[in-house]
Backbone as a chain_set.jsonl record, in Angstrom:
{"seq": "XXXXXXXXXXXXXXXXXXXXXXXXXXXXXXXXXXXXXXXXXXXXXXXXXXXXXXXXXXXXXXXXXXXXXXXXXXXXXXXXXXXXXXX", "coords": {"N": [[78.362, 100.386, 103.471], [80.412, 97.477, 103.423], [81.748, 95.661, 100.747], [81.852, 92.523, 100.828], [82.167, 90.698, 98.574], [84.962, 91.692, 97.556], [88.403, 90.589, 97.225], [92.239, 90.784, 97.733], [95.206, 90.647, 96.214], [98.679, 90.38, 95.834], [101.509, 90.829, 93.858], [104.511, 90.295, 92.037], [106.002, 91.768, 89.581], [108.39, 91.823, 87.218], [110.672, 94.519, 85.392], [110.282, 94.411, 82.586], [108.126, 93.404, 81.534], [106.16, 95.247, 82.953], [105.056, 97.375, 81.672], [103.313, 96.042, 79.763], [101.488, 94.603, 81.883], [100.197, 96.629, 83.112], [98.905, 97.703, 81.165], [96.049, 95.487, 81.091], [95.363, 96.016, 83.242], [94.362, 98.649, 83.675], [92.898, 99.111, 81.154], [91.123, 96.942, 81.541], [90.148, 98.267, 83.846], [90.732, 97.785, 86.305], [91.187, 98.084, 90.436], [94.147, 98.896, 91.138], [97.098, 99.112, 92.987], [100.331, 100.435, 93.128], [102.422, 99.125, 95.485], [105.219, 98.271, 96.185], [108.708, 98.999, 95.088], [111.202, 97.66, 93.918], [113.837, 98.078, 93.428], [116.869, 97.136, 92.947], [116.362, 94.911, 92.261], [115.049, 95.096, 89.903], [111.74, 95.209, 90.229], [108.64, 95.329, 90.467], [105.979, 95.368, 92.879], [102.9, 94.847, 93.042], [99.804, 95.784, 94.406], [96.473, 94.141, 93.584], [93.133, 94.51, 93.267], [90.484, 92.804, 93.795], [87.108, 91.879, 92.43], [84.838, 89.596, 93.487], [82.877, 88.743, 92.096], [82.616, 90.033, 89.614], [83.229, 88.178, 86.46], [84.613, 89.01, 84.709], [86.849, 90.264, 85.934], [88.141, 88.613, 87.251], [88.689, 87.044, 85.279], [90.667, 88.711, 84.027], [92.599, 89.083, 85.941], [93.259, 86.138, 85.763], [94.411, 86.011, 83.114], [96.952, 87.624, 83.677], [98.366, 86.495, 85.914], [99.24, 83.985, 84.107], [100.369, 85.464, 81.673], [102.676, 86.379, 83.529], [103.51, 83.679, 84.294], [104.12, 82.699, 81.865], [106.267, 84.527, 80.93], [108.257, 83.72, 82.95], [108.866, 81.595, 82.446], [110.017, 81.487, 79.923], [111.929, 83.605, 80.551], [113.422, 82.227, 82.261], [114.117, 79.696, 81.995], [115.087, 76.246, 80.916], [115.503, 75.102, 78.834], [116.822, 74.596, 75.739], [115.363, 75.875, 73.474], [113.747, 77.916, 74.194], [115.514, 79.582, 75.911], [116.691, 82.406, 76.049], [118.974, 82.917, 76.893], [120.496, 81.967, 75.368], [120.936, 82.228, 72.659]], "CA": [[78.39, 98.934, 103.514], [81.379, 96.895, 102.62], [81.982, 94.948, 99.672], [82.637, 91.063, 101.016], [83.245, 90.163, 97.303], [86.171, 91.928, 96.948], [89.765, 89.998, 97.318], [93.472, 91.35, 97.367], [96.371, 89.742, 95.018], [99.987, 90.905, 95.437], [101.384, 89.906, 92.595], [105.583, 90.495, 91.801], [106.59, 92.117, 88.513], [109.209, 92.441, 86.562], [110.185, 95.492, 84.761], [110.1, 93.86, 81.402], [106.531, 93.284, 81.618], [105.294, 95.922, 83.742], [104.123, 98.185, 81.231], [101.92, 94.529, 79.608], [100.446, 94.614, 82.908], [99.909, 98.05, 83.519], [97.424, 97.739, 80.335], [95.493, 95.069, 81.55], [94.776, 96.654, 84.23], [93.76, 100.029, 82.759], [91.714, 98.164, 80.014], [90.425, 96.416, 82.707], [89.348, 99.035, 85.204], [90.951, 97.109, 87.998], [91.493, 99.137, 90.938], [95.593, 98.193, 91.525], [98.264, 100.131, 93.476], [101.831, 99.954, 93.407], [103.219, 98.905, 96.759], [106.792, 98.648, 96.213], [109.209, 98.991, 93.898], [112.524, 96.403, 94.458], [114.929, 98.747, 92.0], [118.058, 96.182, 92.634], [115.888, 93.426, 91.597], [113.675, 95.561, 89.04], [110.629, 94.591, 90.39], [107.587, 95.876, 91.265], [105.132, 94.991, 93.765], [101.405, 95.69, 92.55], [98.564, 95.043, 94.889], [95.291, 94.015, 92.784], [91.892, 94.652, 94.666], [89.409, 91.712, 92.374], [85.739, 91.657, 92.471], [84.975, 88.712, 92.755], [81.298, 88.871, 91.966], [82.837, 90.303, 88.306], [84.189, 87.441, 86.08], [85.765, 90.129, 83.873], [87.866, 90.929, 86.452], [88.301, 87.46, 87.541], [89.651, 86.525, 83.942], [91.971, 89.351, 83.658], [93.607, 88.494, 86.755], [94.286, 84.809, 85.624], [95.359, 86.796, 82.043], [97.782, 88.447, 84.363], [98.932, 85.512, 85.863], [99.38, 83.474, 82.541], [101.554, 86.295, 81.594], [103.885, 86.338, 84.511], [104.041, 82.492, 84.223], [104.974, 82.383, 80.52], [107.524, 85.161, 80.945], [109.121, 83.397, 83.89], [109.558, 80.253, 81.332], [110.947, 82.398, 78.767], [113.219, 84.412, 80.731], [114.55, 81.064, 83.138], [113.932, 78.204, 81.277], [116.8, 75.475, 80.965], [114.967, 74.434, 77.447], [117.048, 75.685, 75.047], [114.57, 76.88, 72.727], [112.963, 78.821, 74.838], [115.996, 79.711, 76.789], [116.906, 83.544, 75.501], [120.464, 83.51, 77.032], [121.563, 80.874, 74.401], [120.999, 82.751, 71.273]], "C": [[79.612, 98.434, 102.761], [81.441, 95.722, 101.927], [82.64, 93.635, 100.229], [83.282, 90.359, 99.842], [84.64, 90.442, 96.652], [87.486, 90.967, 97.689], [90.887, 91.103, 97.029], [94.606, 90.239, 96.944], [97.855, 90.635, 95.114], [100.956, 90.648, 94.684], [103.373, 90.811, 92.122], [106.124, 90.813, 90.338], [107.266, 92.514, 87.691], [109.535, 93.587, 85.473], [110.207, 95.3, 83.141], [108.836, 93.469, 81.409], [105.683, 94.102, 81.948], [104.46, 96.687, 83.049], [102.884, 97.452, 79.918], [101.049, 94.513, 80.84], [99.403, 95.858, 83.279], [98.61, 98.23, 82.527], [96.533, 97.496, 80.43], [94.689, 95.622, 82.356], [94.172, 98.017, 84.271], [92.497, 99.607, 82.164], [90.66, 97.464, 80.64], [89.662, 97.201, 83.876], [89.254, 98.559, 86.196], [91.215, 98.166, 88.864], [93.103, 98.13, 91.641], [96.104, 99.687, 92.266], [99.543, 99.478, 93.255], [102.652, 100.026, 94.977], [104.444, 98.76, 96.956], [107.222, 98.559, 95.184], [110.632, 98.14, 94.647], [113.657, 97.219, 93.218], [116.017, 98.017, 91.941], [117.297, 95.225, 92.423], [114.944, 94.052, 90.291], [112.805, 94.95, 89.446], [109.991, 95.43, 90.906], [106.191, 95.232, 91.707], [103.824, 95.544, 93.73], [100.567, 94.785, 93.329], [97.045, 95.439, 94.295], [93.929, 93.829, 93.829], [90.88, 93.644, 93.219], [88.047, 91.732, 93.401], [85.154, 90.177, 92.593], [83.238, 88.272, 92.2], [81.547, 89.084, 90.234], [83.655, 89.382, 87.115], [85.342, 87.831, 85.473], [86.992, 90.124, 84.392], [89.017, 89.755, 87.049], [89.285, 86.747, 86.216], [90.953, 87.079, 84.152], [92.89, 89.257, 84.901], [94.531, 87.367, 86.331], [94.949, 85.247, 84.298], [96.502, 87.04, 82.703], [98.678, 87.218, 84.78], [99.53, 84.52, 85.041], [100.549, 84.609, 81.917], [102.887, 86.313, 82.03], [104.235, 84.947, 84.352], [104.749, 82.359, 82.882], [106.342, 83.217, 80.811], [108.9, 84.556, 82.046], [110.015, 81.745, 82.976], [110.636, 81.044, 80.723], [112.369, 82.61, 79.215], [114.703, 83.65, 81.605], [114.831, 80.087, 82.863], [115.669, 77.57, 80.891], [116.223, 74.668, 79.472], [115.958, 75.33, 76.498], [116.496, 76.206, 73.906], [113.768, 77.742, 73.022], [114.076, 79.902, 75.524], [116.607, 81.043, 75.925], [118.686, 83.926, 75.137], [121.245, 83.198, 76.117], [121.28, 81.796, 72.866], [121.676, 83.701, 70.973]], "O": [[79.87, 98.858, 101.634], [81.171, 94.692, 102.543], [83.866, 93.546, 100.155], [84.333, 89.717, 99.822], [85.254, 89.871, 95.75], [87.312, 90.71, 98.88], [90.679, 92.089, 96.323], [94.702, 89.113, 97.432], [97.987, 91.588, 94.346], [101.473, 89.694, 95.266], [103.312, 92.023, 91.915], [106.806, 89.887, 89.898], [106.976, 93.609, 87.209], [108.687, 93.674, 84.584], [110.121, 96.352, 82.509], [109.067, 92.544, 80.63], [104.532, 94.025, 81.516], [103.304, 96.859, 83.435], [101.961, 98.045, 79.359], [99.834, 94.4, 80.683], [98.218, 95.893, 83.609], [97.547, 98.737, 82.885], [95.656, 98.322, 80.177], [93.469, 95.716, 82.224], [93.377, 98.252, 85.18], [91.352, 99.737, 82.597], [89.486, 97.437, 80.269], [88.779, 96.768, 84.617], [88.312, 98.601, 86.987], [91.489, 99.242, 88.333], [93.126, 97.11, 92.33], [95.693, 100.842, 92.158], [99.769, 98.269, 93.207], [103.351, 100.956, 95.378], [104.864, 99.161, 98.041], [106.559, 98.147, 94.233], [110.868, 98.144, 95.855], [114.098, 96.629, 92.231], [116.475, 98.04, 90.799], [118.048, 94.25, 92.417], [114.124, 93.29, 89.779], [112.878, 93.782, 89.063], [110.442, 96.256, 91.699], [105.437, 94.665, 90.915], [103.573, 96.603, 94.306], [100.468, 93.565, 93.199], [96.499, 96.537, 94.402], [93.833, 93.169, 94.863], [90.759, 93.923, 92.026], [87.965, 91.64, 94.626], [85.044, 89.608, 91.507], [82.885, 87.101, 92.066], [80.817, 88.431, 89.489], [84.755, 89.835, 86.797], [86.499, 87.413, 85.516], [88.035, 90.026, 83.747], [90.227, 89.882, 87.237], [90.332, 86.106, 86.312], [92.005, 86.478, 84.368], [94.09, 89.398, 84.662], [95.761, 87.306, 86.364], [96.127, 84.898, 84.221], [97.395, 86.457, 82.089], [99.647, 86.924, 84.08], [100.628, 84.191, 85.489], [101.702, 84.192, 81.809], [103.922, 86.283, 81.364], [105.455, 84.826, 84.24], [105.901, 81.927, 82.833], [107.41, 82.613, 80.914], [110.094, 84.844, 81.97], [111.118, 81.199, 82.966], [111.824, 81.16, 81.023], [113.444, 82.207, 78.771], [115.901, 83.914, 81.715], [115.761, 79.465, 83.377], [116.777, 78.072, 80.706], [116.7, 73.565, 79.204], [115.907, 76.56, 76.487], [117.164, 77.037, 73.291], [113.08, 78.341, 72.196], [113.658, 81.044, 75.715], [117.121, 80.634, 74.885], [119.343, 84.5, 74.269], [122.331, 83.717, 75.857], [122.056, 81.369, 72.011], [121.698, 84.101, 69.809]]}, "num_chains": 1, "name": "protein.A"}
């Protein structure tokens, strides 16, 4: 019988983060794969399989997300206190 609660998330990650995510998801006992890797863009392409019946899993997704969003501030941001390049 198959699992209707489950969802898939493909989710774009840079390699400055990847091994923050990679924990999560360990710690988590998500079941993820790595679907591509983008080596001239460092990036890698992780598809997340979520429960969604499990909030756990449901959190650590939006954890995951929340992650990737702050770091995308950080690393693009036109603030310059946030903005890395300026220091």
């Amino acid at each position: 019988m198959r699992n209707t609660n489950l969802t898939e998330e493909n989710i774009k990650v840079p390699q400055d983060v990847l091994i923050d995510l990679l924990a999560i998801l360990m710690k988590e006992e998500l079941n993820y794969e790595i679907a591509e890797v983008l080596e001239n863009r460092a990036i890698a392409v992780i598809s997340i399989r979520i429960d969604q019946s499990k909030p756990r899993q449901i959190k650590a997704v939006q954890n995951i997300q929340q992650l990737l969003t702050s770091y995308n501030e950080y690393r693009y941001s036109e603030d310059e206190t946030l903005n890395w390049r300026e220091n």
